[in-house]
C-alpha positions as CSV (number, residue, x, y, z in Angstrom):
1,X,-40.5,82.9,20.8
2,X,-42.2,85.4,18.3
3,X,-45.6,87.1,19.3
4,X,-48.1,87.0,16.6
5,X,-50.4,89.6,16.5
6,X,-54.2,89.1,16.0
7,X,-56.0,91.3,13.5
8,X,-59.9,91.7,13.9
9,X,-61.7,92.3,10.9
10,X,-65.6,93.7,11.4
11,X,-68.6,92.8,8.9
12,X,-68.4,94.0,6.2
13,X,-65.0,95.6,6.2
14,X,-61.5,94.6,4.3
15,X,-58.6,93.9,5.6
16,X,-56.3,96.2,3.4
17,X,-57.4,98.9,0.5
18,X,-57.4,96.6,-2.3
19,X,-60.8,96.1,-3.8
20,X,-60.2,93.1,-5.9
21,X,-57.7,90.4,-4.7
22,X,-57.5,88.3,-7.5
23,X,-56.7,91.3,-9.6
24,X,-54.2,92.5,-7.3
25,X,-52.5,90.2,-5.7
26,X,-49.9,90.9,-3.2
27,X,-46.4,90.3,-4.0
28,X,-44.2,87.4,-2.5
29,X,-42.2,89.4,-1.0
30,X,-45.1,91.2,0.9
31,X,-45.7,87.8,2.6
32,X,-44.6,87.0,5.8
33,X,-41.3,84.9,6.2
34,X,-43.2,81.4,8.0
35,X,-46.0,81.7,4.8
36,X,-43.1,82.1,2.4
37,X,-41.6,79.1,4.5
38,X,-44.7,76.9,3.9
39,X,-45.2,77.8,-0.4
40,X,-41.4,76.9,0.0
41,X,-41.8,73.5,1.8
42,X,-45.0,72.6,-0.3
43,X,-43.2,73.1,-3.4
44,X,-40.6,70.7,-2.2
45,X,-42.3,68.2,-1.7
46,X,-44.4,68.1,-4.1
47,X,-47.9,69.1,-1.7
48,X,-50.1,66.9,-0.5
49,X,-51.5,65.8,-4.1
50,X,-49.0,62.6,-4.3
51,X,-50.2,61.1,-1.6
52,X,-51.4,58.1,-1.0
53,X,-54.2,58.5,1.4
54,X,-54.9,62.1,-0.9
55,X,-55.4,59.7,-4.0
56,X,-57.8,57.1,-2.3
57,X,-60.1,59.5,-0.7
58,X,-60.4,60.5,-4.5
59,X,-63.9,60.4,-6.0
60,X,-64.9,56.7,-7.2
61,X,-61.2,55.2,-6.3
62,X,-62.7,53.1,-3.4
63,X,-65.7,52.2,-5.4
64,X,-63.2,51.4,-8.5
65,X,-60.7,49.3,-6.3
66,X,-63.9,47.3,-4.7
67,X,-65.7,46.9,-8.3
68,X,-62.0,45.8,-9.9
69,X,-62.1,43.2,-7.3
70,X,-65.2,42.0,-7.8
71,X,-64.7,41.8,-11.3
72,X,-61.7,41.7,-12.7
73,X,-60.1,40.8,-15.6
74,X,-62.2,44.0,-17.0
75,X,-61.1,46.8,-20.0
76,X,-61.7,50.4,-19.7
77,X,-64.9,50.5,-21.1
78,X,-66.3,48.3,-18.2
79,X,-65.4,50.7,-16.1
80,X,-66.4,53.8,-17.6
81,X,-69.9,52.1,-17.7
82,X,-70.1,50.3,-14.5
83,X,-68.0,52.6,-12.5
84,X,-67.9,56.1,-13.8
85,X,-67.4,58.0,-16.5
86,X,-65.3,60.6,-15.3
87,X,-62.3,62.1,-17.3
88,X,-60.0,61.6,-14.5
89,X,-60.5,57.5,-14.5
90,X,-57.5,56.9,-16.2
91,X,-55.2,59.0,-13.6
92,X,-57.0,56.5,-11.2
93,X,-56.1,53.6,-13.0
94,X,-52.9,54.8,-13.6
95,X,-52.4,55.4,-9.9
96,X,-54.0,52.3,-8.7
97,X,-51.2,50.2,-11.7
98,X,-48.2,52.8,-10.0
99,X,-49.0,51.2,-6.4
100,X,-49.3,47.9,-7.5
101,X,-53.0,47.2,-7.2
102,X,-53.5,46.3,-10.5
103,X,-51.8,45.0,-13.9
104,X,-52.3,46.5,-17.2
105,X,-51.8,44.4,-20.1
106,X,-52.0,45.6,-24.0
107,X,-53.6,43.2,-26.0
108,X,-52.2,42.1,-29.6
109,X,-55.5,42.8,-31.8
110,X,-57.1,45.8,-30.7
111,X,-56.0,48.5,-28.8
112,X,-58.5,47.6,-25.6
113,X,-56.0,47.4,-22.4
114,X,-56.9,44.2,-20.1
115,X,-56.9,45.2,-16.3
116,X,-56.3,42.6,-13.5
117,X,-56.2,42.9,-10.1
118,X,-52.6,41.7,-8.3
119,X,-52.6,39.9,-4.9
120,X,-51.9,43.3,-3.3
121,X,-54.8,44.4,-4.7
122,X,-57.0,42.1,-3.7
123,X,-55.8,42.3,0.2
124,X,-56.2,45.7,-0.1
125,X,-59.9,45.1,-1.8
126,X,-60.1,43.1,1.4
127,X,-58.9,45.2,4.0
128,X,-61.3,48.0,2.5
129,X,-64.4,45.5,3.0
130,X,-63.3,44.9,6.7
131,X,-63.3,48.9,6.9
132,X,-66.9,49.0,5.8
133,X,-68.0,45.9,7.8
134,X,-66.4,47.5,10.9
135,X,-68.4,51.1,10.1
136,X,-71.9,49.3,9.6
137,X,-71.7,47.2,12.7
138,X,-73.2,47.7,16.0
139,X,-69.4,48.0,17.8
């Protein structure tokens, strides 16, 4: 097993001679071998941004699942007024269509997009109101 060693730094000190670490950043190879082991791994998978549990913890993705629920059919604009009107909205529809929450459908007139909730997505709609029924009670 390897030792690691422990390095104290005091207030107001640095831990090497470099005064601006942005500017001068150290080079890969100056990093030890289990840090370069972990950007390594990370990399190979793909980090923890394509994760499930990492996408619903998202801002207004709970909120947006619930609401689509409630609601649905809907278009976009329903939900950039009812929901949010955030520039990343459409990354979170786009995620919710890729797990199979929801249905996107092009319509032949106009270039609105109808969204409908699947029957995964409303178990999961449901399953998320148990959650919060569980958290407000009295347990």
């Amino acid at each position: 097993m390897e030792e690691t060693k422990t390095v104290s730094v005091k207030i107001g000190e640095s831990l090497d001679t470099r005064k601006n670490v942005n500017k001068e950043p150290h080079s890969y190879d100056e990093l030890p071998e289990e840090v370069k082991k972990y950007i390594k791994d990370r990399r190979r998978n793909g980090g923890d941004r394509g994760t499930v549990i990492h996408k619903l913890e998202g801002k207004h993705m709970l909120s947006l699942i619930i609401y689509l629920d409630k609601m649905s059919p809907v278009i976009k604009s329903d939900i950039y007024n009812d929901v949010a009107r955030t520039g990343t909205i459409l990354d979170k529809i786009k995620d919710l269509e890729d797990y199979g929450i929801i249905r996107i459908y092009t319509t032949g007139k106009t270039n609105n997009n109808v969204i409908v909730m699947t029957e995964k997505g409303h178990a999961v709609a449901e399953k998320l109101r148990e959650l919060v029924g569980l958290v407000e009670s009295d347990f």
